[in-house]
C-alpha positions as CSV (number, residue, x, y, z in Angstrom):
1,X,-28.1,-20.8,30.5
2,X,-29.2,-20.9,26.8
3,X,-30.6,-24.5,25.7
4,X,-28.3,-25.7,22.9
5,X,-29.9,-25.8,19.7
6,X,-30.9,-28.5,17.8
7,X,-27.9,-29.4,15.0
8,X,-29.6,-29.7,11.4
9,X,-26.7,-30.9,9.2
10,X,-24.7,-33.9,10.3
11,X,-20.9,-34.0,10.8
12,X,-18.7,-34.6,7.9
13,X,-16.4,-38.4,8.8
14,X,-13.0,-37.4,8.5
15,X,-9.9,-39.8,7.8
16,X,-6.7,-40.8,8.4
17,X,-7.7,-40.2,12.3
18,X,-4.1,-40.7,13.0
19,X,-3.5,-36.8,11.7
20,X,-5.0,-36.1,15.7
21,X,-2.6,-38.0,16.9
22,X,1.3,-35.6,16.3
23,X,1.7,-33.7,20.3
24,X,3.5,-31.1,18.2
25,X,3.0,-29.3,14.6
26,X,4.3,-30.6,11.6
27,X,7.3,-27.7,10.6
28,X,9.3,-27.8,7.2
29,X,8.9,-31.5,6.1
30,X,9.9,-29.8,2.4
31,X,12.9,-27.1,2.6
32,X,12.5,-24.4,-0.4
33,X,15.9,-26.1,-2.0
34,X,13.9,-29.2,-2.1
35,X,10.3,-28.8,-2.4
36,X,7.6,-30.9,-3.0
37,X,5.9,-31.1,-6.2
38,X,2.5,-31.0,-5.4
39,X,-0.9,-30.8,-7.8
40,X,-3.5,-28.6,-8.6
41,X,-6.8,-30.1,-7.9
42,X,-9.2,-26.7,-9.0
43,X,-8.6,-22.8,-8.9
44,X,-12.1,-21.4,-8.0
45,X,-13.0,-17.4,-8.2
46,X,-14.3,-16.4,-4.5
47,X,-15.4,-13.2,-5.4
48,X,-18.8,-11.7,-7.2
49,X,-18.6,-9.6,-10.2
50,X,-18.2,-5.6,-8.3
51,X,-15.8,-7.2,-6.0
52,X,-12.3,-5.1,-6.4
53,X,-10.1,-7.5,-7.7
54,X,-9.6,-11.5,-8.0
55,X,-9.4,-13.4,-5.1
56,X,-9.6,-17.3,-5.6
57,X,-10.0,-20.8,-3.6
58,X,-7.1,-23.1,-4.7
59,X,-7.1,-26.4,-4.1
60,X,-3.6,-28.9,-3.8
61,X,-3.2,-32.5,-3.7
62,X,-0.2,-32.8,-1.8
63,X,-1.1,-36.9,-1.5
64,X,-0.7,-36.4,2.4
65,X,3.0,-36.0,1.8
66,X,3.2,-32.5,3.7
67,X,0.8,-32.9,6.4
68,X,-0.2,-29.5,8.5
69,X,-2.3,-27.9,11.4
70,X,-4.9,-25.3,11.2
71,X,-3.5,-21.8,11.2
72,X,-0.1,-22.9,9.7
73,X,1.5,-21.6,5.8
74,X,2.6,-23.3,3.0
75,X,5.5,-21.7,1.0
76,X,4.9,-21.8,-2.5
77,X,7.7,-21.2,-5.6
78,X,6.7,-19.8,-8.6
79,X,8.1,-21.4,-12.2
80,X,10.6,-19.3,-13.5
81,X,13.8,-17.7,-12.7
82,X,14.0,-14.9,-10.1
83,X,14.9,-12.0,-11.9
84,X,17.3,-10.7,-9.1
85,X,19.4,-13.8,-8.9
86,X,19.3,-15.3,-13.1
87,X,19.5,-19.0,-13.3
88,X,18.0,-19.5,-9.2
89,X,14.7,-20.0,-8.7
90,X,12.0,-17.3,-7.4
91,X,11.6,-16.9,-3.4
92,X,9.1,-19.0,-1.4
93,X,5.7,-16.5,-1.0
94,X,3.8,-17.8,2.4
95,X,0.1,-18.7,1.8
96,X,-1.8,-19.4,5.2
97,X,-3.3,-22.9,4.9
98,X,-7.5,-22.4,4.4
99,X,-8.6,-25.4,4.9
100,X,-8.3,-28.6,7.6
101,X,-5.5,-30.8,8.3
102,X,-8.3,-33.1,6.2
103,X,-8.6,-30.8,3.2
104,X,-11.6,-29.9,1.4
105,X,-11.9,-33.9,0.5
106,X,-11.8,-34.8,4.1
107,X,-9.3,-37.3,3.5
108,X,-6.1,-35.8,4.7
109,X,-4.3,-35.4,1.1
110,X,-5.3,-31.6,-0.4
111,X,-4.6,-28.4,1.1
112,X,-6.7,-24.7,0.0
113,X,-5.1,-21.5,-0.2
114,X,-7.3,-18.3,-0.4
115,X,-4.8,-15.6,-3.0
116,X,-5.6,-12.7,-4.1
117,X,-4.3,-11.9,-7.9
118,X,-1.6,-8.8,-6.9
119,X,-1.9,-6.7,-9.9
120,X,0.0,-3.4,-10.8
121,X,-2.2,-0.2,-12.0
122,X,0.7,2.4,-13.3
123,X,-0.5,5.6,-11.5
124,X,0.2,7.6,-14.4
125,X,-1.9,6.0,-17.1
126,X,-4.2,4.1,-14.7
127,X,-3.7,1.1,-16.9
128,X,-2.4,-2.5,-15.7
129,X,1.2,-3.1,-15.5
130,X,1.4,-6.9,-16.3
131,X,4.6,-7.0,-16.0
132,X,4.6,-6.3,-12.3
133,X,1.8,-8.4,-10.9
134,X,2.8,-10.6,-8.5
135,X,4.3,-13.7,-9.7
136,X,3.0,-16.4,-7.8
137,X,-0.3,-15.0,-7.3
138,X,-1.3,-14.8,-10.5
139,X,0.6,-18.0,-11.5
140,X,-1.9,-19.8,-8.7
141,X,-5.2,-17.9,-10.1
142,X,-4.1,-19.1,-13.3
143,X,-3.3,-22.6,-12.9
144,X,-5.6,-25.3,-14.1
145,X,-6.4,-28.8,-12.6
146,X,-3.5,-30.9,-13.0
147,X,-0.7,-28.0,-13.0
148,X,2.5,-29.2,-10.8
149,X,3.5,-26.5,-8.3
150,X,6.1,-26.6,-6.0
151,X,5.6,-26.3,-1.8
152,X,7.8,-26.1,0.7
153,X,6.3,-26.2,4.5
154,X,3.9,-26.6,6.2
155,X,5.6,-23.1,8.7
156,X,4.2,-20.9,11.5
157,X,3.0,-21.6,15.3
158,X,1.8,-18.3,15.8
159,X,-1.6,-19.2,14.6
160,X,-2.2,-22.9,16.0
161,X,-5.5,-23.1,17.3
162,X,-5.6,-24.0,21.1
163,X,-7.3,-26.9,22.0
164,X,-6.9,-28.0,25.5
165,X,-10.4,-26.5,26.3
166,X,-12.7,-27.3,23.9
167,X,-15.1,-24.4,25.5
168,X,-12.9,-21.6,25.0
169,X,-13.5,-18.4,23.2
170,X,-12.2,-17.8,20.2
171,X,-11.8,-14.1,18.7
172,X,-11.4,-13.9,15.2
173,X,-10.3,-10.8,13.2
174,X,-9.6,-10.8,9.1
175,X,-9.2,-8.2,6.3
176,X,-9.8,-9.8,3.3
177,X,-7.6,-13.3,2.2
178,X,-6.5,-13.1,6.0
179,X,-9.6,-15.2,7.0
180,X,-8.1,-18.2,5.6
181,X,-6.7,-19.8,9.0
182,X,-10.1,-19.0,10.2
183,X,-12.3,-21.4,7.6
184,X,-9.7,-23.9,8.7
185,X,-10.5,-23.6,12.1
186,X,-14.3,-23.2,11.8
187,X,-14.2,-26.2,9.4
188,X,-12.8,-28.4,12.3
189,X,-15.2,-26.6,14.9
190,X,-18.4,-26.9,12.8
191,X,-18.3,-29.2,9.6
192,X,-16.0,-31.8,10.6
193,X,-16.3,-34.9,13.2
194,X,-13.1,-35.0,14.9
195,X,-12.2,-36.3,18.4
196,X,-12.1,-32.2,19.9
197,X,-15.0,-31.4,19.7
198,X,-15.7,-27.6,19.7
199,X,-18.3,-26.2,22.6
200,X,-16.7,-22.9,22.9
201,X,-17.8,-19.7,21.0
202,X,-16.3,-18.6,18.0
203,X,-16.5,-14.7,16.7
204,X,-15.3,-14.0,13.3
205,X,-15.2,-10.2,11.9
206,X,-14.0,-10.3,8.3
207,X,-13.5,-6.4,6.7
208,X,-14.0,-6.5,3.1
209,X,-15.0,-4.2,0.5
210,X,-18.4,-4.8,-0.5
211,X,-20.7,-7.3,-0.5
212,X,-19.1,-9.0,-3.8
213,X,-15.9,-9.7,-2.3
214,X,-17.5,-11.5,0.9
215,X,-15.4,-15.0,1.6
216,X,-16.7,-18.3,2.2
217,X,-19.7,-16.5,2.8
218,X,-21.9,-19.1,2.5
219,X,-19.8,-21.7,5.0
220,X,-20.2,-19.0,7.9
221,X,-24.1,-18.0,7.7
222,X,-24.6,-21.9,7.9
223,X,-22.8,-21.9,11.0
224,X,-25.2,-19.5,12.0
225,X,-28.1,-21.3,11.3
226,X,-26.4,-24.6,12.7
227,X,-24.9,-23.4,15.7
228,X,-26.5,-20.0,16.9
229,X,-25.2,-20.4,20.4
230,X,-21.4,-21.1,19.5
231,X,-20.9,-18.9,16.2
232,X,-20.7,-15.5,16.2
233,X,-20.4,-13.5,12.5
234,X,-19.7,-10.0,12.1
235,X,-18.9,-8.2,8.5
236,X,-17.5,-4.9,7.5
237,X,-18.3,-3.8,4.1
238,X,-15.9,-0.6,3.6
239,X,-17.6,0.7,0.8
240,X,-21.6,-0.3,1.7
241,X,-21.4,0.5,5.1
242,X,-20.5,3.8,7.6
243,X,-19.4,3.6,10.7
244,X,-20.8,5.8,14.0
245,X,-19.2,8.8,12.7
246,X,-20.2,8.5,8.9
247,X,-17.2,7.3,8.0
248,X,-16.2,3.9,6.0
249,X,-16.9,0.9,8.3
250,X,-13.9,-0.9,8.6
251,X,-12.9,-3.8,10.4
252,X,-11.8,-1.5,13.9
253,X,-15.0,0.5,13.6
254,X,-17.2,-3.0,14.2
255,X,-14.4,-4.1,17.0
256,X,-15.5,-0.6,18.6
257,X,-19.2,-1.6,18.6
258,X,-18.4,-4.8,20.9
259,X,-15.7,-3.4,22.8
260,X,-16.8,-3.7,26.1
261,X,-18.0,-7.7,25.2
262,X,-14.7,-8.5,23.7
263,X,-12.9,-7.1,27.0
264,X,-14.7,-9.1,29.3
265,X,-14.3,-12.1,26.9
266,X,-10.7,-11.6,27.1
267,X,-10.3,-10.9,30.5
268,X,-11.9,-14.3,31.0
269,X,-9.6,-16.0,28.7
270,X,-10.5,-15.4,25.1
271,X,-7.8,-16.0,22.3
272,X,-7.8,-13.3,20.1
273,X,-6.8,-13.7,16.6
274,X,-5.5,-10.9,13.7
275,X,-5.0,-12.1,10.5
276,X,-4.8,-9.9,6.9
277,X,-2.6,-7.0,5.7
278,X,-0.4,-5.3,8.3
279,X,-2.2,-1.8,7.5
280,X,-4.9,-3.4,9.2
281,X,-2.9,-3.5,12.9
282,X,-2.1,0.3,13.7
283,X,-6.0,0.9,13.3
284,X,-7.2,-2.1,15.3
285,X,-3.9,-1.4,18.4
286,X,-5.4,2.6,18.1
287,X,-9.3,1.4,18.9
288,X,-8.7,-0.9,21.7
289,X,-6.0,1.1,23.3
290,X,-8.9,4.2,23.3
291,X,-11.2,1.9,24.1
292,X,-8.3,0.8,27.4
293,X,-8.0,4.1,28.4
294,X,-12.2,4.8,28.2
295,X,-12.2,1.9,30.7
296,X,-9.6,3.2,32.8
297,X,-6.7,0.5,32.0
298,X,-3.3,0.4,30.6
299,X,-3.4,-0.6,27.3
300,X,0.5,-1.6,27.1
301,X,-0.4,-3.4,30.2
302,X,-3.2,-5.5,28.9
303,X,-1.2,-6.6,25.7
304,X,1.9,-7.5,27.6
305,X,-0.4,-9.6,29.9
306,X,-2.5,-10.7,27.0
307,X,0.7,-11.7,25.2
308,X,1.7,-13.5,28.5
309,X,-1.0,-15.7,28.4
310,X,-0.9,-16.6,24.9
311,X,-4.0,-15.1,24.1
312,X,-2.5,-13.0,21.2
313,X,-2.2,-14.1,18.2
314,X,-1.1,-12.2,15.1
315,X,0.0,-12.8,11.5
316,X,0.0,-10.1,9.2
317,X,1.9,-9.5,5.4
């Protein structure tokens, strides 16, 4: 048995303790027809300068009107009218929640969402198309402190994070903005003193692009430092890195490495958790069902079973 280590930073005190205390997950308090007008508190760019793209860290004050769990999505709606339907208002876009029921204030009244400014490059010209970025992404990365938006939520129950034994494993997989439930739940693991405490292991394995467009970065190689024995981190760098066969490393490629550990994990019980684009799926189901078939199982098998247990989790966009 490994000694624990030694904690160097403190636990951040959380309040209203009473958010603990809901058996089941807040779901649609705010219906898009009438949603909440909530405030932006600061729009911060995640990314470094050779990153591809914009991604940035929004935070909401929501004044603990639309209370949430880890792992669930707000619904956010654009100003403006929808172009398809004149005079009605754009769809709701889904935004996992990235932060704690307790926000980034740890006082149970802002939210974080982690977008990613959709832009359009005609392929022709290979010049930007402004008028089709996305609309409510790059109404978000453009807001500034004090901007109303309008949120309907908190949805989803796919990505709850299990808590009946606090020493479970926990398995989690992310290309790109999809690592946002994830800060959430390493937040309340690592950073936050809450009544579950956390004495599982947690793997994360975020596939970005390069080093510039790393997430949260910082957050997750403290955990490292602070909790070697229950933090696991590993990072795919697409375009810095090549996998066994010389090819770009990508987020499947590193699953590969640890296949044979993440098996046993989940044949003892692991939660495994996808979250990103759903391009990232076919070449994650391909690896592990090779990887299946190199240990002489059934892949469809495993998943149905895995699936039975409520060990599989997946949201993908």
């Amino acid at each position: 048995m490994s000694v624990p280590q030694a904690v160097s930073t403190p636990k951040v005190a959380v309040s209203p303790l009473d958010l603990e205390d809901a058996k089941e997950p807040p779901l649609n308090l705010h219906k898009p027809k009438e949603p909440y007008t909530a405030t932006i508190v600061s729009v911060e760019r995640l990314v470094g300068p050779k990153a591809p793209g914009e991604t940035c860290h929004i935070v909401i004050d929501h004044g603990g009107n639309i209370p949430y769990w880890e792992g669930q999505s707000y619904g956010v709606i654009p100003p403006g009218e929808n172009p398809k339907k004149p005079g009605a208002p754009h769809n709701v876009r889904l935004y996992s929640i990235a932060s704690t029921r307790y926000g980034d204030s740890f006082d149970g009244k802002t939210a974080s969402l982690c977008v990613r400014r959709a832009v359009y490059y005609d392929p022709e010209t290979g010049k930007e198309d402004p008028s089709k970025n996305g609309v409510c992404s790059n109404f978000l990365c453009d807001s500034k402190p004090g901007d109303k938006v309008k949120i309907a939520g908190p949805s989803g129950k796919i990505m709850l994070l299990p808590e009946d034994d606090p020493n479970a494993t926990h398995i989690m997989i992310a290309t790109g903005t999809g690592v946002a439930p994830y800060r959430g739940y390493l937040r309340r693991m690592f950073m936050e003193s809450v009544p579950n405490k956390f004495n599982g292991l947690a793997w994360l394995f975020l596939g970005v692009a390069n080093n510039d467009s790393l997430l949260y970065d910082d957050e997750f190689s403290k955990y490292l430092v602070d909790y070697p024995d229950n933090f696991r981190y590993d990072r795919a760098l697409s375009r810095e890195q090549k996998n066994k066969n010389g090819g770009k490393m990508y987020v499947q490629d590193k699953i590969e490495e640890y296949s044979d550990e993440i098996f046993k994990l989940l044949d003892n019980g692991a939660h495994i958790y996808f979250c990103g684009l759903k391009g990232m799926m076919p070449g994650i189901q391909e690896t592990l069902k090779r990887v299946a078939v190199e240990r002489g199982e059934s892949w469809d098998e495993k998943l149905s079973q895995l699936k039975k247990n409520k060990q599989w989790h997946v949201e993908v966009y």
